[in-house]
N, C-alpha and C positions, 0 to 999 in steps of 0.2 A: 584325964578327960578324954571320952571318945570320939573319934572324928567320925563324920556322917560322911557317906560316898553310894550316890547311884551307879547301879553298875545291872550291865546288857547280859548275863551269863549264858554262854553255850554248853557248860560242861563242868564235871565235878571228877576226881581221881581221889581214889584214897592210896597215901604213903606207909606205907608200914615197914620200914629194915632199919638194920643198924649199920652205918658207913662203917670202912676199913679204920678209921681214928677212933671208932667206938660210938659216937654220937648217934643219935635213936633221933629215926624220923617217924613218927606217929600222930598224921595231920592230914585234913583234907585241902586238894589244892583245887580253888575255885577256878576257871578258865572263864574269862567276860572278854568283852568288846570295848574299846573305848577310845574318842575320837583321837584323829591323829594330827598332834598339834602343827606337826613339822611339811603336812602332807596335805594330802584328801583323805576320805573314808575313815577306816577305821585301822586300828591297830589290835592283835592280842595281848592279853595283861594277864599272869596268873598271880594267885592270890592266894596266901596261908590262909586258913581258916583254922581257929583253934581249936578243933577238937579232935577225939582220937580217931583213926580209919573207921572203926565200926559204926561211926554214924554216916555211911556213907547213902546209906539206903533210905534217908532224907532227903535225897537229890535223884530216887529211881522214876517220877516224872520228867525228867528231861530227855528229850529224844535228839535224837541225830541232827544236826543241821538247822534247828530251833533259838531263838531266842527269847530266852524270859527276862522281864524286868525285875531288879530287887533293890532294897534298900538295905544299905547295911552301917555298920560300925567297927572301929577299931583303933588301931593304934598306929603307929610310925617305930618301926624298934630298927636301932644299929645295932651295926656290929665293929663299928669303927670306923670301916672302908665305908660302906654303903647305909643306905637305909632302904626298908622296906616295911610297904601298909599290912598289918595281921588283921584280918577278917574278925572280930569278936562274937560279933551279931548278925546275921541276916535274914533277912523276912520277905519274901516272896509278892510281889502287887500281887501276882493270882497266877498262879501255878499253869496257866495259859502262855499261848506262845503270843509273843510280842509281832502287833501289825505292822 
């Protein structure tokens, strides 16, 4: 089942190499904003998105210093130690920068 999470994103990076233990990183990593529970304002959060580097030019609207609003979906996956949310789905409120 997918878990639903709004998220502020400023930015998008696509991953493409293979580590020194051989593992292949080939993923886009979302960069959002998200409140800071412990603080004020906001904090950064990056985010796996599943799919390969080459879709990265799905994210060539976002400019510098911008915030867009999105909706998205995914999952929680461990690794043992830690857990972390994977982006499955994201869908853009309007490819506009956020007031």
């Amino acid at each position: 089942m997918l878990v639903s999470m709004d998220v502020n994103v400023i930015g998008a990076s696509a991953l493409n190499f293979t580590a020194d233990d051989g593992t292949v990183y080939n993923h886009i990593k979302i960069i959002a904003l998200a409140d800071n529970k412990g603080g004020y304002g906001s904090v950064g959060q990056s985010f796996k998105y599943d799919k390969p580097s080459n879709y990265i030019d799905e994210f060539g609207f976002i400019q510098p210093g911008q915030v867009y609003q999105a909706s998205c979906k995914g999952l929680f996956e461990s690794n043992g130690k830690t857990a972390s949310f994977v982006i499955k789905e994201i869908q853009f409120n309007k490819k506009e920068v956020k007031s």
